[in-house]
N, C-alpha and C positions, 0 to 999 in steps of 0.2 A: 295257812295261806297257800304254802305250795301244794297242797290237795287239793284245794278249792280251785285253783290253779290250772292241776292235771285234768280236773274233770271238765273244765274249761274247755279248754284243747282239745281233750277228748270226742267232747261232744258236738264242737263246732266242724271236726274234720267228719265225726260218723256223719252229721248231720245235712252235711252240704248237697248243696243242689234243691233245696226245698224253694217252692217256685213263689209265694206270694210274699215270703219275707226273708232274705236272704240271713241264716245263722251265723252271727260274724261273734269275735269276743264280747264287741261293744254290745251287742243286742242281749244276749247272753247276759252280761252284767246288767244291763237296766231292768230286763226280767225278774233276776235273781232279788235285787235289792228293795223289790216290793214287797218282799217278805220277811218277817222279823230275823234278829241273828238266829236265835233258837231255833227256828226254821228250815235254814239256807239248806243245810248238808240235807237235809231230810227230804226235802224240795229234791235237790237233785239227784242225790240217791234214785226216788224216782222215774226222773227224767232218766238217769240212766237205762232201764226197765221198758224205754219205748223200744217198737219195734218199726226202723224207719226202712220206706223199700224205697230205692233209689229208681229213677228212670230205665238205669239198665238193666236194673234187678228184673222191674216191673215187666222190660220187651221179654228178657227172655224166661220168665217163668211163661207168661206167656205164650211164648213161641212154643216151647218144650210140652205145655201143657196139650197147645193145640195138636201137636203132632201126635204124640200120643193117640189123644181121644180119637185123630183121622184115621190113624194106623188099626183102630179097635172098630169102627164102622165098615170100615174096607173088611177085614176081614169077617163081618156080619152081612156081606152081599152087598153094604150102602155103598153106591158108587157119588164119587164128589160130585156130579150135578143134581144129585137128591138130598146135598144139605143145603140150610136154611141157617144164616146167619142173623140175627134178628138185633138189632139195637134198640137200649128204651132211652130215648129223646126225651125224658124228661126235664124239669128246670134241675138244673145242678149238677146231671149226669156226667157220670165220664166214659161210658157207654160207647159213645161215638166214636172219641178220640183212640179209645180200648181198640175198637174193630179196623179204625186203622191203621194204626199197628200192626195189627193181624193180617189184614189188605196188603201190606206192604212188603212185612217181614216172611212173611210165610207164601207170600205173589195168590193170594189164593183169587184172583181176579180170571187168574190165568188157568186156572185148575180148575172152571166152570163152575165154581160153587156161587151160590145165590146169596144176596145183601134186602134187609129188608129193614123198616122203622118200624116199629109194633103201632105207631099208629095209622098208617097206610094202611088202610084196610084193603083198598082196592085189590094193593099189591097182593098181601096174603092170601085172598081170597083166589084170585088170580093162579099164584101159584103153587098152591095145598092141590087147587084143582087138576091144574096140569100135569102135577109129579104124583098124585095120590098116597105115596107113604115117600119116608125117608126119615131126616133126621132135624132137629132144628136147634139150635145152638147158639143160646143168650149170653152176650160178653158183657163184663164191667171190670172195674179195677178191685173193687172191696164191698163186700156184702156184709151190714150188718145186722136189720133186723129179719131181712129179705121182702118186708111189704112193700116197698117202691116197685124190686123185680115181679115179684107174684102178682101186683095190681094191672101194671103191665102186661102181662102176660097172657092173665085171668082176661081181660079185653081182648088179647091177640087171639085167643085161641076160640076165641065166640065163634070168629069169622072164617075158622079155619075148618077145610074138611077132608078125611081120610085119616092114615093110621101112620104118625110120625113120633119118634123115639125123643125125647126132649132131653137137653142138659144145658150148666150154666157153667161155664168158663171163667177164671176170677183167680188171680194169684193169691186172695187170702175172705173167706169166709166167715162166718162167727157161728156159732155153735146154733146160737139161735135160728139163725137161719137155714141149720140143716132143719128142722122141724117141719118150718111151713112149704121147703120144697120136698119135701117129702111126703107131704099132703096131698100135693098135687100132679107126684108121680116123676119130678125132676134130678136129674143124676147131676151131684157137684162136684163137678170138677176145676179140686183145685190144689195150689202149691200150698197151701197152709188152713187149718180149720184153729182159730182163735178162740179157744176156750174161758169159759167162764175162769178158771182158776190159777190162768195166768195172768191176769187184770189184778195187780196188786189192791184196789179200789171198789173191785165189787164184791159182795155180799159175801159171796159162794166160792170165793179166793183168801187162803191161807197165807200166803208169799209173807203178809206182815204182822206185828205183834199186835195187839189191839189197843193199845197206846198212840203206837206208829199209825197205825192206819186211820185209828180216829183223829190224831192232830191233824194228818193230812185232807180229811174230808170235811174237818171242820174248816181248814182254808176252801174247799173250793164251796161253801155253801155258803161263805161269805162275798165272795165273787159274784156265783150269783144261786140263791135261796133255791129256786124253784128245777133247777138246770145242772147243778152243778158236777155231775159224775156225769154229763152227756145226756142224749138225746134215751128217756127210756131206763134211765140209770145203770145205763150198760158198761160204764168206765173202761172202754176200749184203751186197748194200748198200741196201736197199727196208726201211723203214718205215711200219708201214701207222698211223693215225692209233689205232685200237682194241688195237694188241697190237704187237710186233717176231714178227716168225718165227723159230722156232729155227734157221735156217740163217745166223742174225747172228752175225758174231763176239762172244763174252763182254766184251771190250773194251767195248764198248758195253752190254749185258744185265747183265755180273757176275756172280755167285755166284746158284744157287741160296737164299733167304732173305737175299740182299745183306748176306750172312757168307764171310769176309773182303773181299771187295771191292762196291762197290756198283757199279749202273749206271747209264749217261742213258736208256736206254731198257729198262729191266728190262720182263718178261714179266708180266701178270700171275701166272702161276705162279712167279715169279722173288718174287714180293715176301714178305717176312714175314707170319707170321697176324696177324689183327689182332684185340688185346686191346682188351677192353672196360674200361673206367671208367680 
């Protein structure tokens, strides 16, 4: 009981700040108790094993990241009104909110660097032509399989002409996604590359016994059959403090409208509609 207890508290204090459902004790326990006794510790064991980045985490990897990367083009002749900040506006994105952060933290408004939507075409087109070479520089919070950035980009870069240096900004990447940027010639830059073999849950990860690891994926296939290790069977373990990525296991997330099962860290698309009065 006082274990069950500690990891209680534990995890409510790492956890805090997550924005669509606040980690209280109470949530914690109605989570926990959807799962059998023989279960619980094994369940949060788990849970312990996430990897959550907190709002501040998020500015200043960030901020840190971006300087960096400015401090490395500077010194390659890019002067800051030949980079190209690029957001992908897609539905779900955190892209936007990402850049500004970076607008605000870093003033880079002020420092003549250039803001674009990957799908303004105009704009790119516009000013690929005017600047002819430099650099261009796609922000988000977490990349995991990289198709949403590459699909994006792969359109941005139709419309674009001259000889620009490309990289992707991101406090934490997934292994996978170094692949398909690297297909297309994209430098990652980031505070963290999330490997396959710290995912206690996926395939090509040791972390647990094969006992362990199958009681635990037999819970989330029950949850839900088709989905249950995430989006792609990628059984990520990275929390971002605004949202989970669908590439989280359901264990964690739950049911879409957290019908039949709820979760600690449901999606905002994960939560029920919310009724008024």
């Amino acid at each position: 009981m006082l274990t069950v207890l500690w990891m209680f508290l534990r995890a409510a204090w790492k956890f805090r700040g997550y924005r669509p459902q606040p980690i209280t004790y109470g949530s914690l326990s109605a989570w926990i108790k959807q799962f059998g006794e023989k279960d619980r510790k094994t369940v949060l064991k788990l849970l312990d094993k996430i990897i959550f980045i907190s709002e501040a985490e998020t500015k200043k990897r960030l901020l840190d990241l971006n300087k960096t990367l400015i401090d490395r083009l500077i010194a390659a002749d890019i002067s800051l009104d030949k980079i190209i900040y690029v957001q992908i506006d897609d539905a779900g994105s955190s892209s936007p909110v990402m850049l500004n952060i970076l607008k605000e933290g870093a003033r880079l408004e002020r420092k003549r660097c250039r803001f674009v939507d990957s799908r303004d075409v105009r704009s790119l087109v516009r000013l690929s032509d005017e600047l002819g070479e430099g650099a261009i520089i796609y922000v988000d919070d977490f990349i995991g399989t990289g198709t949403q950035l590459c699909t994006a980009r792969d359109f941005a870069v139709e419309h674009m002409v001259g000889n620009f240096a490309e990289f992707v900004l991101s406090p934490c990447i997934c292994e996978e996604a170094i692949i398909e940027l690297g297909k297309r010639g994209i430098e990652p830059v980031a505070a963290e590359v999330h490997s396959k073999a710290v995912r206690p849950l996926h395939q090509h990860s040791s972390i647990l016994n094969d006992v362990t690891k199958k009681q635990l994926i037999d819970i989330c296939h029950v949850i839900d059959r088709k989905g249950g290790l995430g989006y792609k069977k990628m059984a990520t373990m990275v929390v971002l403090y605004r949202n989970a990525p669908n590439t989280v296991p359901v264990i964690f997330r739950g049911n879409v409208g957290q019908q039949p099962y709820i979760g600690i860290f449901p999606r905002y698309q994960d939560l029920p509609p919310f009724e008024e009065g």
